[in-house]
C-alpha positions as CSV (number, residue, x, y, z in Angstrom):
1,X,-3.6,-17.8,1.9
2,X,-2.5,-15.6,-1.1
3,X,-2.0,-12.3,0.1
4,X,-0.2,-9.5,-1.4
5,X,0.4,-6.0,-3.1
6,X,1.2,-5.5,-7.1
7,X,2.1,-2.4,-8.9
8,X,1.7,-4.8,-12.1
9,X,-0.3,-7.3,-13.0
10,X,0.9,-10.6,-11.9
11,X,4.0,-9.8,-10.4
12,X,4.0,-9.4,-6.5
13,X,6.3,-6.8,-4.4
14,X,8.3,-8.4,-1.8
15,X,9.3,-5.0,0.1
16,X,7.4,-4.3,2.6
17,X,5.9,-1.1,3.2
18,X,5.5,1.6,5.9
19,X,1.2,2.1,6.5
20,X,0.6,5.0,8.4
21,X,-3.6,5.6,8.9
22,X,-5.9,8.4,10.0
23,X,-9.0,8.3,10.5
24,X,-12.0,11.1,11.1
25,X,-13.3,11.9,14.2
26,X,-16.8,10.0,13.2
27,X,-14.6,7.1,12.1
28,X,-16.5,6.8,9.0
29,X,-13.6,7.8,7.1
30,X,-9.9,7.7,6.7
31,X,-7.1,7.1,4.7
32,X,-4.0,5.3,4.5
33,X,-0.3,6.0,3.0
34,X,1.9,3.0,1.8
35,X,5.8,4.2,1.9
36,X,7.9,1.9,0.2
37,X,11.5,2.5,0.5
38,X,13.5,1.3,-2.7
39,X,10.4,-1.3,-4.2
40,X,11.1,-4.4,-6.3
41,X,9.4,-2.4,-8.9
42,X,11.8,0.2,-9.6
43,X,14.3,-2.6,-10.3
44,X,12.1,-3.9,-12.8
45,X,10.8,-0.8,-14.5
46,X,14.6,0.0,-15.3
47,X,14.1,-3.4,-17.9
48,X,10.8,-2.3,-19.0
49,X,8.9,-0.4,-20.7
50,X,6.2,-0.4,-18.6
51,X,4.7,2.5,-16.2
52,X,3.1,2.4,-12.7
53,X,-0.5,3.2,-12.4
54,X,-2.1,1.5,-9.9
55,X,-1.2,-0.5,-6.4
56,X,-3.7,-3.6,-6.0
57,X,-4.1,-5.1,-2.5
58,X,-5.3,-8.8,-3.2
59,X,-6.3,-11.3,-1.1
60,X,-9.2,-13.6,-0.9
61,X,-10.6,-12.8,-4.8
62,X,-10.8,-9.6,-3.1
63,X,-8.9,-6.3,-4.5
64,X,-8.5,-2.3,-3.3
65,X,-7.0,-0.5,-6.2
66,X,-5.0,2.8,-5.5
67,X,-3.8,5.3,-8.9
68,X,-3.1,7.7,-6.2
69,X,0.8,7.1,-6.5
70,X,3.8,9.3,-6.1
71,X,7.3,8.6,-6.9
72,X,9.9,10.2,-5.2
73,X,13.4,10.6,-6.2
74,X,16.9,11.3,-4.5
75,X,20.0,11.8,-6.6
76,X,18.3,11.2,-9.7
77,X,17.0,8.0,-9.1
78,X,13.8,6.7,-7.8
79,X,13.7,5.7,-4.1
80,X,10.6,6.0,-2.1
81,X,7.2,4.9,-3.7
82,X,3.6,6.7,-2.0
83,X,0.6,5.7,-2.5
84,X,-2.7,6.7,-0.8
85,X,-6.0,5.3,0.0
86,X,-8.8,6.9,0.9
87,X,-11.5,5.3,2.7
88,X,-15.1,7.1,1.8
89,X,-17.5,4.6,3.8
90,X,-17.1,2.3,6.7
91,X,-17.3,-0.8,4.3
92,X,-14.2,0.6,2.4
93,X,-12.4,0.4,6.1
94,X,-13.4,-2.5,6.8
95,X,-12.2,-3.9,3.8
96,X,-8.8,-2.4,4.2
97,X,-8.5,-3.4,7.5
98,X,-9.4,-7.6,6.6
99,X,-6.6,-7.2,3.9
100,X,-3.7,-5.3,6.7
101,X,-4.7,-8.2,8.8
102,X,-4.2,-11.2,6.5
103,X,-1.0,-9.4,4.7
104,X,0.3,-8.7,8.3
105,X,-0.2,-12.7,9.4
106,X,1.4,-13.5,5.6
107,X,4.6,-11.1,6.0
108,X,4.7,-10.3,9.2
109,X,4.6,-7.0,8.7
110,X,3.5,-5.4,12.9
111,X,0.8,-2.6,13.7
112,X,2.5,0.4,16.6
113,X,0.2,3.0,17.4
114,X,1.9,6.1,16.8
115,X,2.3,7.7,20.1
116,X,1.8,11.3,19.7
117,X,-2.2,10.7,19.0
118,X,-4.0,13.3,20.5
């Protein structure tokens, strides 16, 4: 299965990222917050003259597309990548949830439920 997350067209980033979810109390909505620490990406911006605008989560001819994305820096440089997704509709989560499961069989990437849930 092809599986995976691009900040550009065509080109695929091999760091895995940190997914941290919420979701509302009717569980109709939600969101979710990709941290990546020190992306593939940033190596290949520094080349290029290209810019970051959008994540894409592909998989199946399927795609979610984020612009929500934030760069951070530390000492000057680039280092932590954020993007956000927010989930209006129970079809939207759903979605997002058949793409974290085929990405986590692809890379291995694990779920742990954070344990200070109230």
């Amino acid at each position: 299965m092809n599986v995976f997350i691009q900040f550009l067209k065509n080109l695929n980033e091999k760091t895995l990222p940190i997914v941290n979810l919420t979701k509302s109390r009717n569980s109709k909505t939600g969101t979710a917050t990709f941290i990546f620490v020190e992306p593939d990406i940033f190596t290949i911006l520094k080349t290029s003259d290209k810019k970051i605008q959008n994540m894409y989560l592909c998989w199946e001819n399927k795609q979610i597309i984020s612009k929500d994305i934030k760069v951070i820096f530390k000492n000057g440089k680039p280092f932590l990548l954020k993007v956000l997704l927010i989930f209006k509709n129970s079809k939207e989560w759903f979605e997002f949830l058949q793409f974290m499961t085929a990405y986590s069989k692809e890379t291995g990437l694990s779920f742990t439920e954070n344990p200070f849930t109230f």
